[in-house]
Structure formats: C-alpha cells, structure tokens
C-alpha positions in Angstrom: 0.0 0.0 0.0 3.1 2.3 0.7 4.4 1.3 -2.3 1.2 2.2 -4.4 0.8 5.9 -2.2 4.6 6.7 -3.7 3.6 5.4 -7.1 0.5 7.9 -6.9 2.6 11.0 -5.8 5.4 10.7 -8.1 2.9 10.1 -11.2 1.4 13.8 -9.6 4.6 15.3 -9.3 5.4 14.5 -13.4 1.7 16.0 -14.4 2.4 19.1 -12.8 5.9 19.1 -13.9 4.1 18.5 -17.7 1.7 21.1 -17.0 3.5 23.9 -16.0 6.1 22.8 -19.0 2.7 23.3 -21.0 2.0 26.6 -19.4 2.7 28.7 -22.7 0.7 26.9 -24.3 -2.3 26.8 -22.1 -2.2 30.7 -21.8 -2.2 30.8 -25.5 -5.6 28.7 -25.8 -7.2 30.6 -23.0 -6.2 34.3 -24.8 -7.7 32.7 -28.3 -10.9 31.4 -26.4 -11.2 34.6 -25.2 -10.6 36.8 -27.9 -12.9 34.6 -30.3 -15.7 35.0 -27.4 -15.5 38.8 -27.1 -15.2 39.2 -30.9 -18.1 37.3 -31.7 -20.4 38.8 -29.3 -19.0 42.5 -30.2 -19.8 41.9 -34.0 -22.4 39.5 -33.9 -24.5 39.3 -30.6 -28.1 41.3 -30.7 -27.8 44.3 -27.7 -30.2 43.9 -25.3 -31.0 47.1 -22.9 -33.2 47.2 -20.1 -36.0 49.7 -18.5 -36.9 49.9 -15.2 -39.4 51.3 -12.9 -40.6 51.3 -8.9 -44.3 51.2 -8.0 -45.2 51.7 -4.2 -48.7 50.4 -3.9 -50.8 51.9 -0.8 -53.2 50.0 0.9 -56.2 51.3 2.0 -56.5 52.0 5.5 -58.8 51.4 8.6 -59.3 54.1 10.8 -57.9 54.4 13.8 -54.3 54.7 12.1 -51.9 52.6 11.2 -51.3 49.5 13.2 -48.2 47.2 12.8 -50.4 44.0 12.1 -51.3 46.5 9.0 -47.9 47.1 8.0 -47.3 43.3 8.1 -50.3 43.1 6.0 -49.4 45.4 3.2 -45.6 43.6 3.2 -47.3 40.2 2.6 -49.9 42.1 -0.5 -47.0 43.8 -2.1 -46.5 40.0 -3.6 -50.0 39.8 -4.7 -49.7 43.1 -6.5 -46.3 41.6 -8.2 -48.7 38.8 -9.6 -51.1 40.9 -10.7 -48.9 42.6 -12.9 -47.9 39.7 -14.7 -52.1 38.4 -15.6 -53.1 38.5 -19.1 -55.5 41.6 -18.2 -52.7 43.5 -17.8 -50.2 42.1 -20.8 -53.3 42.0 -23.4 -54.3 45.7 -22.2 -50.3 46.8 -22.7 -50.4 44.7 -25.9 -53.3 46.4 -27.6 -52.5 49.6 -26.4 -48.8 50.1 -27.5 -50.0 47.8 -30.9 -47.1 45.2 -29.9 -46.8 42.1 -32.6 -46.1 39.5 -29.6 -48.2 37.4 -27.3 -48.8 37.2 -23.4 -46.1 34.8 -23.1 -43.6 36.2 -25.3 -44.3 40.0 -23.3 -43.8 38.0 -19.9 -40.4 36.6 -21.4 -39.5 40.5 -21.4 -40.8 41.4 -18.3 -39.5 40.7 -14.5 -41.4 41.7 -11.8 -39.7 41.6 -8.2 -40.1 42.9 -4.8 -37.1 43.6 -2.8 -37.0 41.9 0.6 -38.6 43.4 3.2 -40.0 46.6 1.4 -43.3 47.2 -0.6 -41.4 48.7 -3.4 -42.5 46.7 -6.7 -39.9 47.0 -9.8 -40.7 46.6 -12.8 -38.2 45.8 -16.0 -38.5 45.6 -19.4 -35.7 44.0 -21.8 -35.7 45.1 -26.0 -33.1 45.3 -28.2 -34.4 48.9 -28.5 -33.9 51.3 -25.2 -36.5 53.8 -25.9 -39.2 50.7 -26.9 -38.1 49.3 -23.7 -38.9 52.3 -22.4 -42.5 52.9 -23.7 -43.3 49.3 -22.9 -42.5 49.4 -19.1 -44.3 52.9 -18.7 -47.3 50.9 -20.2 -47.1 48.2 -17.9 -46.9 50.6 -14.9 -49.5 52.4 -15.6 -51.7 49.6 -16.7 -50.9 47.7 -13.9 -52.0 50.6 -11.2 -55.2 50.5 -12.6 -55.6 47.2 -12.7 -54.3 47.2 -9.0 -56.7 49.5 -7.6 -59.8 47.5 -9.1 -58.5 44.0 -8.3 -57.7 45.2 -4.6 -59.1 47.7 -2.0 -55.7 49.8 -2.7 -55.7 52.9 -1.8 -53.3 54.2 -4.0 -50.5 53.3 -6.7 -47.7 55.8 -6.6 -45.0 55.4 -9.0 -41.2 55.8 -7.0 -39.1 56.1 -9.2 -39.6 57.1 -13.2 -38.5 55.0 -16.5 -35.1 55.3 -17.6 -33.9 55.5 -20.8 -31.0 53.1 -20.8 -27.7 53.9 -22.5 -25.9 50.7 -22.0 -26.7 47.2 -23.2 -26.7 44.5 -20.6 -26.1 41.8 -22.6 -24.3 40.9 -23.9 -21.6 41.1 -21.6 -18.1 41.1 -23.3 -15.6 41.5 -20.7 -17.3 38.6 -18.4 -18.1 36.4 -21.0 -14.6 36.5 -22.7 -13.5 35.6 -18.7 -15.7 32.3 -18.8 -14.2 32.3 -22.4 -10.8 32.2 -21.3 -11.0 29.8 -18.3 -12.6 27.5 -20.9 -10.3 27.5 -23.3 -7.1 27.0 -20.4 -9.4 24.0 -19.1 -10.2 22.5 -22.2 -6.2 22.3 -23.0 -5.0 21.5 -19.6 -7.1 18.3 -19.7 -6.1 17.6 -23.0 -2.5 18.1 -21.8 -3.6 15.8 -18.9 -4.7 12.7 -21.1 -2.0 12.5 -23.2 0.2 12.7 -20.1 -1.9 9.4 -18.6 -2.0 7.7 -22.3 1.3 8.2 -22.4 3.4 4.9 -21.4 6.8 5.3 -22.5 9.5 4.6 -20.0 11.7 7.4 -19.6 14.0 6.9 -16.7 15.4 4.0 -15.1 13.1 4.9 -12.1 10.0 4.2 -14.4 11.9 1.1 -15.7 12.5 -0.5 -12.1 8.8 0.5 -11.2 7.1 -0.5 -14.1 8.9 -4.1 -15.0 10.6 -4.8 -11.2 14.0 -4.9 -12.5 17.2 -2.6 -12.0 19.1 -1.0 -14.7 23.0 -1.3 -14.6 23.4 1.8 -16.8 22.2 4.2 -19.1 23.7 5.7 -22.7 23.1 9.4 -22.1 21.2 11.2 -25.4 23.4 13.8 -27.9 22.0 16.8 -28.2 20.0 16.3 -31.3 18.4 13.5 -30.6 17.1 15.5 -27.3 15.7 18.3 -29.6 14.0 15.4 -31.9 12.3 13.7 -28.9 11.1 16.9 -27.2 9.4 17.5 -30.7 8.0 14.2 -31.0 6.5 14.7 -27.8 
C-alpha cells in the first residue's frame, strides 16, 4: 500500500511538472478562447438594454391609524400586487394599447417583476433590443398595472417611486465577463487535454520508471546527444 501511495505521488509530481512545461501553451488557448468570445459577441451578438421602474402600492386604511399588524399586512400584498402585474389583463391591455406584434407569453419573457425583501417597493423591468421601446413598454405596464391594481384590490393608491429610464448601456451581452468564462474555458479544455495525453502516455523514460514499471534494476544508461534530445522533445 506504501508502495502504491509513492507510485501515486510521483505520477502527480510528473503532471504538474508536464503542465507547468505546458504553461505557454495553455495561456495561448485561453487568450484565443477569449478573444474569439468577445469578438463574436462584439460583431455579432443582438444588444439587449433594459428599463426599469418602482411602484409603491398603498393600501387602503382602517381608521384608527396605522397599526403594525397592518404594516405586516401590506408587506405580505406587495406579492399579490407583483402577480397581478404579470395576468393577461394587464399584458393584453399593454399589448393592444402600445400595438405590440407579440403574445402574453412572449411580453412575460421580457418582463421581471420583483419585490425587494422586506419593502413594498414593486420594480418593474422591461428587456428590447431597443432602449426607448423598452422604455415605452415598461411605462405601459406601470400604468396599466395601477389601474388594474386598484380595481382587483381595495388599494388605496399606486404611486410610481421612481420614473423609466432610458437606458444607454446594453446588458447583454456582456463582453468583458463572458470573454473571462471564455478564457477559463479555453485554459481547461487544453490543460485536460495536456492531462490525457500525459496518462495515455506509457513510454519509459527513466530508469526509475523502468525499475517500477517491470521490477528490474538498470546497470546503466547511454546518455542522449544533443540532437536526438531536440528530436524527442518535438515528438512529444
């Protein structure tokens, strides 16, 4: 078992010998994964921008004032007025309205509705390939969806917190990350090829893989010239 441990190690030692001989090499793959990543998605990759806006929804009140049971009320609606966004009443409305050539699912597939935890904010995002449409479409929703809000529920009021942008950058795709993942795929794919050869390789090179590998000892060796050296580190 001793015996086997060492034979383990020293096989360990002589990949990471191989690999970091194979370093150059690896580094080149990983810059050419990269590069063809980034360039491809710079030249060829659709822009995608995104719009968003915040709705705070106020729920309609009992007198008496506000008690904290409410407030833990309201918290828990918030998510019901999140799903109420995304009904077809409110996507065939926005549909019809704006004259979009899509279908519930396809507007949903666009849209993201979240609620940060522990607030009764709503936000509200659009993705288009065109900022301004994304834009128009999101404004639509909002104000579509307050509507739709106050007659579905006993709200008191939908205020929206915070306006539409109009987006200037894309967010996808992203080149610099992507060319990363690009990279560190490219420098994995070629260190495990540099790997396999290393374990299909069973040439003996050494005397030390000769006494391991057939049990006997060597009395000597016949040192390579210099050429032959150069011709084997080719082959290999």
């Amino acid at each position: 078992m001793q015996r086997r441990r060492q034979d383990i190690e020293f096989d360990l030692r002589r990949l990471f010998t191989e690999l970091w001989r194979k370093l150059p090499v690896i580094i080149l793959c990983a810059a050419l994964a990269a590069v063809c990543v980034g360039t491809a998605e710079y030249f060829f990759a659709e822009r995608e921008y995104r719009s968003a806006t915040k709705l705070y929804v106020q729920a309609k009140q009992e007198e008496g004032g506000i008690l904290s049971t409410d407030m833990q009320m309201n918290t828990l609606l918030t998510k019901d007025y999140a799903e109420l966004i995304k009904t077809r009443d409110v996507t065939a409305q926005v549909i019809t309205r704006l004259g979009l050539d899509m279908t519930h699912e396809e507007l949903l597939s666009k849209m993201t509705v979240s609620v940060p935890a522990d607030t009764r904010i709503i936000e509200i995002s659009v993705t288009d390939t065109d900022p301004k449409e994304a834009r128009r479409i999101v404004q639509a929703i909002s104000s579509t969806a307050s509507v739709h809000i106050r007659e579905v529920t006993d709200a008191q009021a939908v205020n929206t917190a915070e306006k539409a942008n109009l987006p200037t950058d894309p967010v996808s795709p992203r080149i610099p990350r992507d060319s990363a993942a690009g990279a560190l795929f490219g420098a994995a794919v070629s260190a495990l090829a540099v790997t396999v050869r290393f374990l299909r390789d069973d040439r003996l090179y050494t005397s030390e893989d000769i006494e391991q590998v057939l049990g006997i000892s060597t009395l000597g060796f016949v040192p390579l010239v210099h050429e032959e050296k150069k011709k084997r580190r080719a082959c290999a």
